[in-house]
N, C-alpha and C positions, 0 to 999 in steps of 0.2 A: 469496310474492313472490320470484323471484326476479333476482338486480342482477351484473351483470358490470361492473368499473370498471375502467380501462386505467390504468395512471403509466409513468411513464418516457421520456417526451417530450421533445423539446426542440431545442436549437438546440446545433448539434456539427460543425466543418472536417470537409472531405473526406480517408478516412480513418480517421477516428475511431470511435468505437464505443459505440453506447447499448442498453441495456438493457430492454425493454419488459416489462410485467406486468400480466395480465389475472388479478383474482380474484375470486372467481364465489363468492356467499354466498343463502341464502332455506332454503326447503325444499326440498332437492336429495336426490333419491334416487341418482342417477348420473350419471354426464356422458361421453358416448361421444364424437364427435369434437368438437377445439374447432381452430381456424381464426382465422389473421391475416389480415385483408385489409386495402388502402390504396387511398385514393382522392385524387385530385388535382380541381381545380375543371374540369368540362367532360367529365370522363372516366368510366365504370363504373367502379367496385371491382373492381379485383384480387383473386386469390386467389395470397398471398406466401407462406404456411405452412399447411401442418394436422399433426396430430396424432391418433393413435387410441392407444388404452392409453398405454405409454412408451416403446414401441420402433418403432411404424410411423409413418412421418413423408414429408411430397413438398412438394414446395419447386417454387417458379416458377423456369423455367432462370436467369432475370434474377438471382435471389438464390443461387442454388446455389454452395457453399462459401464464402459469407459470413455467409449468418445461418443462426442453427438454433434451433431448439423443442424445449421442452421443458416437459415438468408435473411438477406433486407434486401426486399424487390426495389426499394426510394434507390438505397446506394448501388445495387446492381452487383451486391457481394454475397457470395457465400462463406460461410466459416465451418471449422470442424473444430471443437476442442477436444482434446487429448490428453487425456489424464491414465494415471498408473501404468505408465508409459512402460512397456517390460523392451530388452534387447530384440526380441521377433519384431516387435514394431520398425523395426531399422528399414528404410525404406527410401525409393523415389516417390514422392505422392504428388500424383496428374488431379487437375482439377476438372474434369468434362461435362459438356452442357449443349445439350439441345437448344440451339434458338432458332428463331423466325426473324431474317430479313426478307427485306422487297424480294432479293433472289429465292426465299423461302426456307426451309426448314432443314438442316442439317445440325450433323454432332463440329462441336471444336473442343480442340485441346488446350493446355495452356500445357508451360516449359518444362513444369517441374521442379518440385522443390525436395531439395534432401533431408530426411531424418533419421539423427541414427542418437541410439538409445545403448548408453552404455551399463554396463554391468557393474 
């Protein structure tokens, strides 16, 4: 079984800066690319961040030089820090990730975490 759970949510002025953390526990044999995305009510999910190993990373123009990704393969987390936070950032933000168990290779999600960015 494996469980991706988001923290780091929350309610933060315009400008300001939160911390997001998705970490991924079960029977994991590996975990190839994992992926931020946000959705708002009415709209697709986004795709805000991905990551592959620790060095290849792409970002949506909308976030680019404000937030960035990052993993520790040891702790089995991803992070995304989010700075100059504006009101559009207002969000549900999904943590998802490719892994490989014994049963093999599929996407999970985790619950979701809300950020909402005041004016």
């Amino acid at each position: 079984q494996v469980q991706l759970v988001e923290s780091g949510g929350g309610l933060v002025r315009a400008g300001g800066s939160l911390r997001l953390s998705c970490a991924a526990s079960g029977s994991i044999l590996s975990i190839d690319a994992i992926n931020w995305y946000r959705q708002t009510p009415g709209k697709q999910r986004e795709l805000v961040a991905a990551i592959v190993d620790t060095a290849i990373t792409n970002y949506a123009d909308s976030v680019k030089g404000r937030f960035t990704i990052t993993r520790d393969n040891a702790k089995g987390t991803v992070y995304l820090q989010m700075n100059s936070l504006k009101p559009d950032d207002t969000a549900v933000y999904y943590c998802n990730a490719f892994i490989h168990t014994l049963q093999g290779r599929k996407y999970y999600w985790g619950q979701g975490t809300q950020v909402t960015v005041s004016s």
